[in-house]
C-alpha positions in Angstrom: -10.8 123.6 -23.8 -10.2 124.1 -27.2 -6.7 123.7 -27.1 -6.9 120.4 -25.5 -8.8 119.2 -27.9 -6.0 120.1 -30.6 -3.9 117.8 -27.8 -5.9 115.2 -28.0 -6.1 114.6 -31.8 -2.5 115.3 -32.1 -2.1 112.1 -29.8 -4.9 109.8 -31.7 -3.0 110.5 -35.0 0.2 109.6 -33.5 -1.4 106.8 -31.9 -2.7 105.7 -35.0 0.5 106.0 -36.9 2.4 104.2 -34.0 1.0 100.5 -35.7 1.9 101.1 -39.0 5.0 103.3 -39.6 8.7 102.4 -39.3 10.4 105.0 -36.9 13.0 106.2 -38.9 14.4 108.4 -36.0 15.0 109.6 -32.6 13.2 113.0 -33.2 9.9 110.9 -34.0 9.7 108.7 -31.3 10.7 112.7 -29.3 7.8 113.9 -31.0 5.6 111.3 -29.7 6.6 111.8 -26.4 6.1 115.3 -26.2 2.8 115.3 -27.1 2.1 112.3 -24.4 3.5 115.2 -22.2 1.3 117.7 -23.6 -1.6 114.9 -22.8 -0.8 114.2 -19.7 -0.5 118.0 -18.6 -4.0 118.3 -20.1 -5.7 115.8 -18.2 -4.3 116.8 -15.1 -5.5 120.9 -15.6 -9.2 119.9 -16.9 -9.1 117.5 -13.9 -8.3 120.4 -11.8 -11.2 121.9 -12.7 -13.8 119.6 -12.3 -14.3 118.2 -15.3 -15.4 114.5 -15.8 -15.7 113.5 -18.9 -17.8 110.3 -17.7 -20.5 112.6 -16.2 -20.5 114.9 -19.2 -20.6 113.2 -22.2 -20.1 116.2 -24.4 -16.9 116.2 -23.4 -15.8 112.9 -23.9 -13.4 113.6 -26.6 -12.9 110.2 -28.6 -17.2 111.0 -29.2 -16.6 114.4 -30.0 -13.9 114.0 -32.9 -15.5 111.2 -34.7 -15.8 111.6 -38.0 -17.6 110.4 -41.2 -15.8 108.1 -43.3 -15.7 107.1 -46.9 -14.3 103.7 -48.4 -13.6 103.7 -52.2 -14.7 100.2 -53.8 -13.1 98.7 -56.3 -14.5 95.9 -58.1 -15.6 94.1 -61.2 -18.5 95.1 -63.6 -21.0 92.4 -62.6 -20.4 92.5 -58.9 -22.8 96.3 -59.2 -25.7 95.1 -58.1 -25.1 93.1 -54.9 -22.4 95.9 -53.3 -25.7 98.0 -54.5 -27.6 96.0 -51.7 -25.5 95.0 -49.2 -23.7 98.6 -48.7 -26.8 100.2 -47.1 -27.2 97.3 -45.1 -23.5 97.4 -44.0 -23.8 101.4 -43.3 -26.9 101.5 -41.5 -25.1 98.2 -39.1 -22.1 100.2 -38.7 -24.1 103.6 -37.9 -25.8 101.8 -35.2 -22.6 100.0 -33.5 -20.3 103.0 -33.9 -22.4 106.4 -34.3 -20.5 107.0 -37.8 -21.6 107.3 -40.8 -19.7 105.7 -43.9 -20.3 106.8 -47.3 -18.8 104.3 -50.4 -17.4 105.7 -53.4 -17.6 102.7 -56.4 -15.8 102.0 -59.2 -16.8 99.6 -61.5 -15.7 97.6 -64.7 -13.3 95.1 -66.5 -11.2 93.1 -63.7 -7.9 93.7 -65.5 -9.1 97.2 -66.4 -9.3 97.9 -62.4 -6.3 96.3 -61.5 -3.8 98.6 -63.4 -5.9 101.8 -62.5 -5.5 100.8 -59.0 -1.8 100.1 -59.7 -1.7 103.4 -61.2 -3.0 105.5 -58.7 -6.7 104.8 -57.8 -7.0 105.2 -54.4 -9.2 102.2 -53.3 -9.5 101.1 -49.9 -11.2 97.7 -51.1 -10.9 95.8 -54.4 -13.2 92.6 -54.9 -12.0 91.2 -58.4 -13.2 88.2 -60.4 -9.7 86.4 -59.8 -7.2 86.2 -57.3 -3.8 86.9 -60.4 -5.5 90.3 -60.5 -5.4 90.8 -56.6 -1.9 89.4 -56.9 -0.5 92.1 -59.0 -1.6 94.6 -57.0 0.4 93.0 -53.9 3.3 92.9 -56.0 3.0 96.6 -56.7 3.4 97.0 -52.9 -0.1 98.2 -52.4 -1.0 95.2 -50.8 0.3 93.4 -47.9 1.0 89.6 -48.5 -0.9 86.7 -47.3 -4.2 88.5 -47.6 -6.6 85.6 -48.7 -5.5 84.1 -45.0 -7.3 87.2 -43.3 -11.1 86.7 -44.2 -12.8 83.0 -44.5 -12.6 80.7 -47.7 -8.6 81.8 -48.9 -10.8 85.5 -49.5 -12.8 84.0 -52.1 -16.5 86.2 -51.1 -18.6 85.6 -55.1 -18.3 82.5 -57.0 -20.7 81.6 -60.4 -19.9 79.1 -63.0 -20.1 79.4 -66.7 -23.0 79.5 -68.5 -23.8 79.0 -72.3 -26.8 81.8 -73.5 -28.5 80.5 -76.8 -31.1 82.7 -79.1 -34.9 81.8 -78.0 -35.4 78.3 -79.1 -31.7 77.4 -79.9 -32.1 77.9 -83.6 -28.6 76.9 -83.9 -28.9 74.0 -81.7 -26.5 74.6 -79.5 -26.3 72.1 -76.4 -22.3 72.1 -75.2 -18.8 74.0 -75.6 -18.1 71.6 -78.2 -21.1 73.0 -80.2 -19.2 76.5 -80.5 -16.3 75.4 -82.9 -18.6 74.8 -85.4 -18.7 76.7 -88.8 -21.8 79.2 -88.9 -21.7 79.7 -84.9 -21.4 83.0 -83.7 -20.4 83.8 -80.4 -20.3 86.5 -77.9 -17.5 87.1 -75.2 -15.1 89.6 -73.8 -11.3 89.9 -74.3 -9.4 88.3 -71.6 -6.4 91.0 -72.0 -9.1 93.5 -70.3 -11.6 91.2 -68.6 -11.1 88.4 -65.9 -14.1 86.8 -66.6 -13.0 86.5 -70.2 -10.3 84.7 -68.7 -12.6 82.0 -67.1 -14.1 82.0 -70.2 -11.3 80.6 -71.9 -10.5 78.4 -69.5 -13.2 77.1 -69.1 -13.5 75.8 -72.7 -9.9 74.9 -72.6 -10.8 72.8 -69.5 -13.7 71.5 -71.6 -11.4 69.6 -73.7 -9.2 68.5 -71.5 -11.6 67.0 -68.8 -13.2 64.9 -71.9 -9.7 63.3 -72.5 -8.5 66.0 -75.5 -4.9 66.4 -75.8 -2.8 70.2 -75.2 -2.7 69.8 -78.9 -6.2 69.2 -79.6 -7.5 71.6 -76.7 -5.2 74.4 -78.7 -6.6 73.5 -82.1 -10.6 73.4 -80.1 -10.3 76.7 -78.5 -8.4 78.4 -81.5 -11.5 77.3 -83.8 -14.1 78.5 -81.2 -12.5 82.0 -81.1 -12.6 82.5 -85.0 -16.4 82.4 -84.2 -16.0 85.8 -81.9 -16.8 88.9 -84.3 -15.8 90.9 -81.5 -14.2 90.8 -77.9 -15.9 93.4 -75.9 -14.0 94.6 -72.8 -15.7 93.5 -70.0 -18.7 91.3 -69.1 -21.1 93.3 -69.0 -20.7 95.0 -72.2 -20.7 91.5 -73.9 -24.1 90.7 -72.4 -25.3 94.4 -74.1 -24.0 93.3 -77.2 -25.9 89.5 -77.1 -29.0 91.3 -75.8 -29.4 94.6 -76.6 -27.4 94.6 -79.9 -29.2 91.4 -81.0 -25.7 89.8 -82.3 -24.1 86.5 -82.1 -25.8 83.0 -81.4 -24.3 82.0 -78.3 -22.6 83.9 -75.1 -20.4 82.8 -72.5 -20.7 85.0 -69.2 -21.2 84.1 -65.9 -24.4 82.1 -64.4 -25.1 85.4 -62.3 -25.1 87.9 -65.0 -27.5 86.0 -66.9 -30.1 85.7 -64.0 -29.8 89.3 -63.6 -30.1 90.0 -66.8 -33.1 87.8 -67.0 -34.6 89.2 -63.5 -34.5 92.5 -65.1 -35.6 91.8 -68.4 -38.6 89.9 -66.8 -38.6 87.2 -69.5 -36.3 84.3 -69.6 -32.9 83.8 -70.9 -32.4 80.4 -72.8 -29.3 79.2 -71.6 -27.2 76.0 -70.7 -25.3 75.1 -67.4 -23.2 72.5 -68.9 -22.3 69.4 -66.5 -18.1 70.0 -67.3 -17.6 73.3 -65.6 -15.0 75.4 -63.7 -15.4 76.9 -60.4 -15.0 81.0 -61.1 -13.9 82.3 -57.7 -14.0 86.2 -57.1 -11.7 87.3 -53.9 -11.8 90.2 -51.6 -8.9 92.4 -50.1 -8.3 95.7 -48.5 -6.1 97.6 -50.3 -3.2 98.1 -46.8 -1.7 100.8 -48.5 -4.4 103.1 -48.6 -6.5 102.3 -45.6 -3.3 103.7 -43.9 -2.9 106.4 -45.8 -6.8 107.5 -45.5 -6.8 106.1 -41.9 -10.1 103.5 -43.0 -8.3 99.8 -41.8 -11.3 99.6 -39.1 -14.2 100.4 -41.4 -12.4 98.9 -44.6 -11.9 95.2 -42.6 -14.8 95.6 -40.8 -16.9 95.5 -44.3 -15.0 93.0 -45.9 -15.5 91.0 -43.1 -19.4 91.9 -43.6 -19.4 90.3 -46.8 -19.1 86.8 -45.9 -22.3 86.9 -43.0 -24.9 84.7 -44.0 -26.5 87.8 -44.6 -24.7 89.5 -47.4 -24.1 85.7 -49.1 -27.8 86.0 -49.2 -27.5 88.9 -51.1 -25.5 87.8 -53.3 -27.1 85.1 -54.0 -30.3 87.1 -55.6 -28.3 88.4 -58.0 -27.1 85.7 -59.3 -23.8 84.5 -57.3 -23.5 81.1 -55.6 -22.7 81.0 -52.0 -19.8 81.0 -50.4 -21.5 80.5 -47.3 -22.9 76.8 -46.8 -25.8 77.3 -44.8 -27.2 80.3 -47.5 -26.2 77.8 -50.3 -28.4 74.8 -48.9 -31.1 76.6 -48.5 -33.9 74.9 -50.9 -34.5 78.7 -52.1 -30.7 78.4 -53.5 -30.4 74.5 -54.0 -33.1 75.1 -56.6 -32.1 78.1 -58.1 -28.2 76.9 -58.4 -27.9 73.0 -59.8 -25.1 71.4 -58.6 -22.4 70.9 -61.7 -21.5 67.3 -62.4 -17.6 67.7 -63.0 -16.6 70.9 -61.5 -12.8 72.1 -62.3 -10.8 74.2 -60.8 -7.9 77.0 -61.6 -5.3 74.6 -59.1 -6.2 71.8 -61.5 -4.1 73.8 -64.3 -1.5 75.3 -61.6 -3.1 78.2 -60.0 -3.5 81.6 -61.9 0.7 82.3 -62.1 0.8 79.5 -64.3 -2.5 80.2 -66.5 -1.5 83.4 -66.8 2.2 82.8 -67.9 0.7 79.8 -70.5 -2.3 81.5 -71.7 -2.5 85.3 -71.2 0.6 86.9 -71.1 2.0 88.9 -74.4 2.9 86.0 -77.2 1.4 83.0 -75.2 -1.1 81.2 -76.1 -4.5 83.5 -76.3 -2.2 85.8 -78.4 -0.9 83.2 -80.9 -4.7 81.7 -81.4 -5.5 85.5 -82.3 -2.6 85.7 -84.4 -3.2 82.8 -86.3 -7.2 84.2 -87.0 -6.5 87.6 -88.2 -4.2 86.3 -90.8 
């Protein structure tokens, strides 16, 4: 029976090419009916001998041919520790639904950082980034298809924090809001937004500061230019700037994420000084399988299937231990997470400046804004 068996994959892989290749030819869709021939002519002669592959389940051929699979993760630096919980989960659930195993391969580290490696040939079947421009460039490279935040709940927004302001142990410095960092003898801690997206909320988040307490464009520009020449260095991704607040000892003040501090303070066991301040923006991470690939590798089932996991009340849960808010609103109103997460006075949002095409093409790309305000310091 060996030989059938060669049949019979020959027919799954055309199968499975069937829903996502152009036929380019006559000869191809030949091909395919050749080996539906070859199928059929199988059947019939293991029929002839007796064999039923419903009494034997040995033989049962989609069984037999299963294989393990492995999904290559993508994502941002401080997403490590809940993909750390909620693969096993996810893999032991699949195991028991399908009978296959699924092994992850991760990659971690600055948001814009993973973006290009993806772009440049990083093979990942998933990429969960901290904002939706990065996911966007990597659709426009063709790796993804479009109108992906429509397939998965919440326009594929799966993590969400806000920013939070980390003081030294007893605020020596006194520092209470963001307008506290523009002042002469404050140092502060944050990453570069030309490598890191949550650098990015970072600064938009202080330039929404302004704004939302009535400053104009040109007063926001002169703010947020004065509270970056109090950064002695821009690390390149979150998590190294947490290293350099804690471990290094330097600045006075850090902006980073709500979650990475209660990590950091859940594995430091001792608490983190730091301020949720009332005027806030919303920092929404999205999911999306990379279409590309998943074809290529032959994962869409597995890939969608977990990204799909992600948003179960029971992933959001774990999520939320490591810091992240929600997405889900029955795991968010849980008194265990009402507590934990205080709701933010005046919230903002990236559609209250345009959406992410427009912050980028005012703040981040080369000679806008971000650029000029570094100009204009290391003069």
């Amino acid at each position: 029976m060996r030989w059938w068996q060669q049949t019979w994959k020959q027919w799954q892989r055309a199968v499975e090419q069937l829903g996502r290749l152009r036929w380019n030819s006559v000869k191809s869709l030949a091909s395919l009916f050749l080996v539906g021939v070859s199928l059929s002519v199988a059947i019939a002669a293991c029929s002839g001998n007796g064999s039923n592959s419903a009494q034997n389940p040995a033989a049962n051929p989609v069984a037999a041919n299963k294989q393990d699979v492995e999904l290559t993760l993508v994502s941002f630096a401080v997403t490590k520790a809940a993909h750390d919980a909620i693969i096993p989960k996810f893999v032991e659930q699949w195991k028991q639904e399908h009978n296959q195993n699924v092994t992850f391969s991760t990659s971690y580290g600055g948001s814009g950082s993973q973006t290009r490696a993806v772009i440049d040939g990083l093979e990942a079947d998933i990429v969960h980034l901290a904002l939706a421009l990065d996911t966007s460039r990597i659709e426009k490279a063709g790796l993804i298809e479009p109108g992906w935040e429509k397939e998965v709940p919440d326009n594929a927004i799966v993590s969400k924090s806000v920013a939070a302001l980390v003081t030294r142990p007893d605020n020596p410095k006194g520092i209470k809001t963001w307008a506290d960092l523009a002042k002469d003898g404050v140092s502060l801690i944050t990453a570069d937004p030309k490598t890191s997206g949550i650098a990015r909320w970072n600064f938009l988040t202080l330039w929404n500061s302004a704004i939302k307490t009535g400053a104009s464009e040109e007063q926001a520009l002169d703010f947020v230019s004065k509270v970056y020449g109090n950064v002695p260095i821009l690390t390149k991704d979150a998590r190294e700037a947490t290293d350099v607040f804690f471990k290094q000892g330097q600045g006075d003040a850090l902006i980073n994420y709500e979650n990475e501090i209660l990590l950091a303070q859940q594995r430091g066991g001792e608490n983190v000084a730091y301020i949720i301040p009332d005027v806030n923006i919303s920092i929404d991470n999205p999911i999306a399988v990379v279409d590309r690939n998943v074809d290529k590798h032959g994962t869409r089932e597995v890939a969608e299937a977990f990204v799909k996991y992600l948003f179960t009340p029971e992933a959001q849960q774990e999520f939320a231990k490591v810091g992240f808010r929600p997405v889900d609103e029955t795991v968010a109103q849980t008194k265990e997470n009402t507590d934990k997460y205080p709701k933010v006075q005046n919230l903002g949002s990236v559609k209250d400046f345009g959406g992410w095409n427009a912050v980028q093409a005012k703040f981040f790309e080369d000679g806008a804004v971000f650029d000029q305000i570094q100009a204009k310091i290391n003069r």
